[in-house]
C-alpha positions as CSV (number, residue, x, y, z in Angstrom):
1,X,-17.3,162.0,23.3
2,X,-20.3,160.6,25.0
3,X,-19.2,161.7,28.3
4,X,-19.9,164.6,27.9
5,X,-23.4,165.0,27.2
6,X,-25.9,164.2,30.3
7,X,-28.8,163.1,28.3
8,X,-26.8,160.2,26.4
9,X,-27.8,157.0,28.4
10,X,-25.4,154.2,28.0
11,X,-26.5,151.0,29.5
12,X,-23.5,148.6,31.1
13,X,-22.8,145.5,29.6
14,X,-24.3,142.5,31.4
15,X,-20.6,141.3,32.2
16,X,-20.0,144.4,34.3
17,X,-22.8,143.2,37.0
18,X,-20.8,140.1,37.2
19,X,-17.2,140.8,37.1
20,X,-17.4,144.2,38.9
21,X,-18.4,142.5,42.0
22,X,-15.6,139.9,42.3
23,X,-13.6,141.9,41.5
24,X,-14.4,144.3,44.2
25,X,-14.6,141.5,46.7
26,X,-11.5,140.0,46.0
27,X,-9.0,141.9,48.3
28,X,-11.3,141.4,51.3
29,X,-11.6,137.4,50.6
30,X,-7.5,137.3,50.7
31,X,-7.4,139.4,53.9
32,X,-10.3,137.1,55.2
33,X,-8.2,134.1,54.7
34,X,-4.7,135.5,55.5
35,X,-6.4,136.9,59.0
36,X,-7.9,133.6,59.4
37,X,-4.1,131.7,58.8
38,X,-2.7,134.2,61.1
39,X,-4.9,132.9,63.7
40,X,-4.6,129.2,63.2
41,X,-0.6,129.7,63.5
42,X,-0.5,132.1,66.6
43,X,-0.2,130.2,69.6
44,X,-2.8,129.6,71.8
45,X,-2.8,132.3,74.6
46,X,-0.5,134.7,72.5
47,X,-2.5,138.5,73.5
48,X,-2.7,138.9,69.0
49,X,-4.5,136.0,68.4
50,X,-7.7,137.3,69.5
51,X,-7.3,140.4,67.3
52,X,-6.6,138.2,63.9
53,X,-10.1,136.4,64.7
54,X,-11.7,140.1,65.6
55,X,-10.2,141.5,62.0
56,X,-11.6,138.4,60.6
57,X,-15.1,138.8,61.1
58,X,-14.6,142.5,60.1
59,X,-13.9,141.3,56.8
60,X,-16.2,138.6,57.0
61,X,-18.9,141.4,57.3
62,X,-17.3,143.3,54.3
63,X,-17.0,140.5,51.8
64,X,-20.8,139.3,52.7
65,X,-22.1,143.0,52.0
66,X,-20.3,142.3,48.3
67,X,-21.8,139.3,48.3
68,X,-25.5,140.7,48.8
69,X,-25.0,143.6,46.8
70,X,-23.4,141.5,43.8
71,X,-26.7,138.6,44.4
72,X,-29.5,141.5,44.6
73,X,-28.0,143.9,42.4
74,X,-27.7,147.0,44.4
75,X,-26.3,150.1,42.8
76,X,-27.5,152.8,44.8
77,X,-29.1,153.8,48.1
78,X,-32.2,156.0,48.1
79,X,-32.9,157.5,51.5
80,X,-35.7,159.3,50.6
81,X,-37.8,156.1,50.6
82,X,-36.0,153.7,53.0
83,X,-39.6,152.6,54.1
84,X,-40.0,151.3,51.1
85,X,-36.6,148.7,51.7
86,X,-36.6,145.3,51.1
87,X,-35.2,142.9,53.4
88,X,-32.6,142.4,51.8
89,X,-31.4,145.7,51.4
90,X,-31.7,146.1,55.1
91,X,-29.6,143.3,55.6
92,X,-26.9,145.0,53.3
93,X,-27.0,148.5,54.5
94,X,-26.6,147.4,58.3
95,X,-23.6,144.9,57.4
């Protein structure tokens, strides 16, 4: 098959960029919101509550670097010309 040769280029269909995205970001939005319950039912003082908000912004920080990645279209990093960066693909790498 086509795998096998390197020089056959074969273009991904449009609905890739979409639904690869979501559903990459997916399991990070449900553990966003279930840290976020977990939170909002411990009760105030409890020593875990603090650690369900601090696993919360972790994936907070994950599911916005899908987010940017999905909106700008990053595929790849290229190192050899990170002076050449956008902003936004700052923003993404350090998240």
């Amino acid at each position: 098959g086509a795998y096998r040769s390197q020089d056959v280029m074969n273009p991904l269909h449009a609905s890739f960029w979409l639904s690869a995205p979501i559903i990459t970001a997916l399991p990070f939005w449900f553990r966003l919101q279930q840290c976020l319950r977990r939170y909002h039912d411990t009760a105030y003082g409890h020593p875990s509550r603090k650690f369900h908000l601090v696993n919360a912004v972790k994936y907070l920080g994950i599911f916005s670097s899908q987010v940017i990645a999905a909106v700008f279209n990053f595929t790849s990093v290229d190192f050899a010309h990170i002076s050449d960066w956008d902003t936004p693909r700052k923003i993404w790498f350090g998240v």
